[in-house]
Structure formats: structure tokens, C-alpha cells
C-alpha positions as CSV (number, residue, x, y, z in Angstrom):
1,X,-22.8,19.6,23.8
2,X,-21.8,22.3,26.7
3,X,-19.7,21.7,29.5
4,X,-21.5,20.8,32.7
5,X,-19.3,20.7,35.8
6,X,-20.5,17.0,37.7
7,X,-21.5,18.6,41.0
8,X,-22.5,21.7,42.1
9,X,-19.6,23.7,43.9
10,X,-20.9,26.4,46.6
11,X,-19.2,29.2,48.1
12,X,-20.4,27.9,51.4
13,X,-21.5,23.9,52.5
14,X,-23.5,25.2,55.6
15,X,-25.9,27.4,53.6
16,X,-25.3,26.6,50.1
17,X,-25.0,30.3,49.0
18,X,-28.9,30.8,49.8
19,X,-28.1,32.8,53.2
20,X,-30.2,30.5,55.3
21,X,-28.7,27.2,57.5
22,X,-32.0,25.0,56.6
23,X,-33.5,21.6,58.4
24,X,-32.0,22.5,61.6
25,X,-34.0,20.3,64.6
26,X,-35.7,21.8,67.2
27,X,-35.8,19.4,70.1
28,X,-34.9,17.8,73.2
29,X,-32.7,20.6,74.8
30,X,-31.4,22.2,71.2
31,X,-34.1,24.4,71.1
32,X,-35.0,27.2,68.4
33,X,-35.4,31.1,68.8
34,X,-38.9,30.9,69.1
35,X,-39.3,28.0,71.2
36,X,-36.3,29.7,73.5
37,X,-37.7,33.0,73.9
38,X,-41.8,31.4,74.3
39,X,-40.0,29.4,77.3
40,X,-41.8,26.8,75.5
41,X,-41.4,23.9,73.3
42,X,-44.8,22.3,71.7
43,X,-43.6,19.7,69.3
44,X,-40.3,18.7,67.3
45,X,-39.9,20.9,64.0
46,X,-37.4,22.1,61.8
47,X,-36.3,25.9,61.7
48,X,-33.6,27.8,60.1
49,X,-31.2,30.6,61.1
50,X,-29.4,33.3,59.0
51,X,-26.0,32.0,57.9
52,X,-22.4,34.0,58.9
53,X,-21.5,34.0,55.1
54,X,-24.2,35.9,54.3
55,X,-22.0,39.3,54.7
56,X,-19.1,38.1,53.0
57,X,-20.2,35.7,50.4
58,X,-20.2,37.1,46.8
59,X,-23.0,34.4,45.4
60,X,-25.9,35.5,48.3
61,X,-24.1,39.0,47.7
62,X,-24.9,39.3,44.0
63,X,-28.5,38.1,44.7
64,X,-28.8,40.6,47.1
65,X,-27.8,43.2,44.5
66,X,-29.5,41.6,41.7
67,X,-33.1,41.7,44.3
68,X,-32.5,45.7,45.0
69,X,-32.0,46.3,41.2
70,X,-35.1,44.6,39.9
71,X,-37.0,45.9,43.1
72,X,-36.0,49.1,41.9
73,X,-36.8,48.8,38.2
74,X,-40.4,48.0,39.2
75,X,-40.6,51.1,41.9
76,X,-39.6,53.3,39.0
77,X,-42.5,51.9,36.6
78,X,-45.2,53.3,39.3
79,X,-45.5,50.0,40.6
80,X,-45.6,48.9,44.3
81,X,-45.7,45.5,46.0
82,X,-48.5,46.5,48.6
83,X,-50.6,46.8,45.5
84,X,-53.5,45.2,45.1
């Protein structure tokens, strides 16, 4: 039987470690980027923005260096991602 903690701890509750603040609401006067800079807003709809964490906290950090490594293992193999 292995240990299994009973919830999930994150290093940050806004994002939870994944960089992004998700299922923010766009609408009434809280408006998204987009919508902002369009001067426009067409419908209700959720967006999300980049989280402050993301440049001190170690979990997004060590996917972001886990991302470059294996992007770089599969440059050095001759293989490219614009690749058909």
C-alpha cells in the first residue's frame, strides 16, 4: 500500500502550479485583453491570464526546464516540430 497524501497541496491556489489563472469571466464591465483592446465585447466567455508565480514558482519552473530538455533531446535527433 503507498502513501497517498488526501489532497493535493500546490505551490500556488490561484494557478495551481500550471502558470495560467483559468475560468476567469469576461463580462459586464470586467472585461478580457482581447475584448479590451477590440473596444468590443460580443458575448460572455471565459479567458485566462498568465499567473505572477510563474517566475518564482519551482513546480511551473521544473516543467519549464523539463519542456526545454525534452525539446532539445528531439532537436538533437534531426527532428523538428514544423515537420510534417
Amino acid at each position: 500500500m503507498s502513501w497517498e497524501p488526501a489532497e493535493k497541496t500546490y505551490h500556488c491556489l490561484r494557478c495551481h502550479d500550471s502558470g495560467k489563472q483559468q475560468g476567469l469571466l469576461c463580462a459586464g464591465n470586467h472585461w478580457c485583453g482581447n475584448c479590451a483592446k477590440r473596444g468590443s465585447h460580443p458575448y460572455d466567455h471565459t479567458y485566462c491570464i498568465p499567473c505572477p508565480c510563474k517566475a518564482t514558482n519551482p513546480v511551473y519552473q521544473r516543467y519549464l526546464d523539463k519542456l526545454k530538455a525534452d525539446t532539445a533531446t528531439y532537436r538533437s535527433k534531426g527532428r523538428s516540430h514544423d515537420a510534417a
